[in-house]
C-alpha positions, 0 to 999 in steps of 0.5 A: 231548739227542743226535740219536737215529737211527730205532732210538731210539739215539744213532749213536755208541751203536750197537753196531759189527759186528767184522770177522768179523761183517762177514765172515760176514755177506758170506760168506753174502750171497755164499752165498744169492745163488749158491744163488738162482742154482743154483735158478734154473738148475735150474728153467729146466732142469727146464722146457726138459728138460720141453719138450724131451721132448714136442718128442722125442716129436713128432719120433720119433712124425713119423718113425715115421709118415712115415719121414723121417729126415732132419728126425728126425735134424736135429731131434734134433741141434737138440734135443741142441744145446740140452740139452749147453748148458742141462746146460752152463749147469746145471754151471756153476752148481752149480760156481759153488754148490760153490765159494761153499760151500767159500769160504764155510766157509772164511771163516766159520772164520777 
């Protein structure tokens, strides 16, 4: 008899994916992987978001105690420096998310 493949099924037997199937099926691939991403970015940001509070905290609680603004303020300007980037990194990926879906619906409708 015919080779059978791991299915049991005969290669030339296999049922074959049309082209939208093919289409839909990358379009959520493209989909899962941007969403993984955004996930991925929003959890890095709650946990620096979390880490920068108590760093804040320090830093106020050292200058109200000893009156030295001048490490507040560059601490805070440091601070500040690294929360626009990780907002930055953060947008990024939720436009990259966005921009996946709307290429995704379009290509799931076609």
């Amino acid at each position: 008899g015919a080779w059978r493949g791991s299915e049991g099924v005969v290669p030339s037997e296999r049922p074959r994916h049309s082209a939208e199937q093919l289409q839909a099926h990358k379009a959520a691939k493209v989909l899962l992987d941007a969403e993984e991403a955004l996930l991925e970015a929003a959890d890095l940001a709650v946990r620096r978001s979390s880490d920068a509070l108590t760093t804040e905290t320090t830093l106020l609680e050292a200058a109200q105690r000893d009156g030295d603004m001048e490490a507040y303020t560059r601490g805070l300007r440091n601070l500040l420096a690294r929360r626009i980037e990780q907002t930055r990194l953060l947008a990024a990926a939720l436009d990259k998310y966005e921009t996946k879906c709307v290429a995704g619906s379009t290509l799931s409708l076609d």
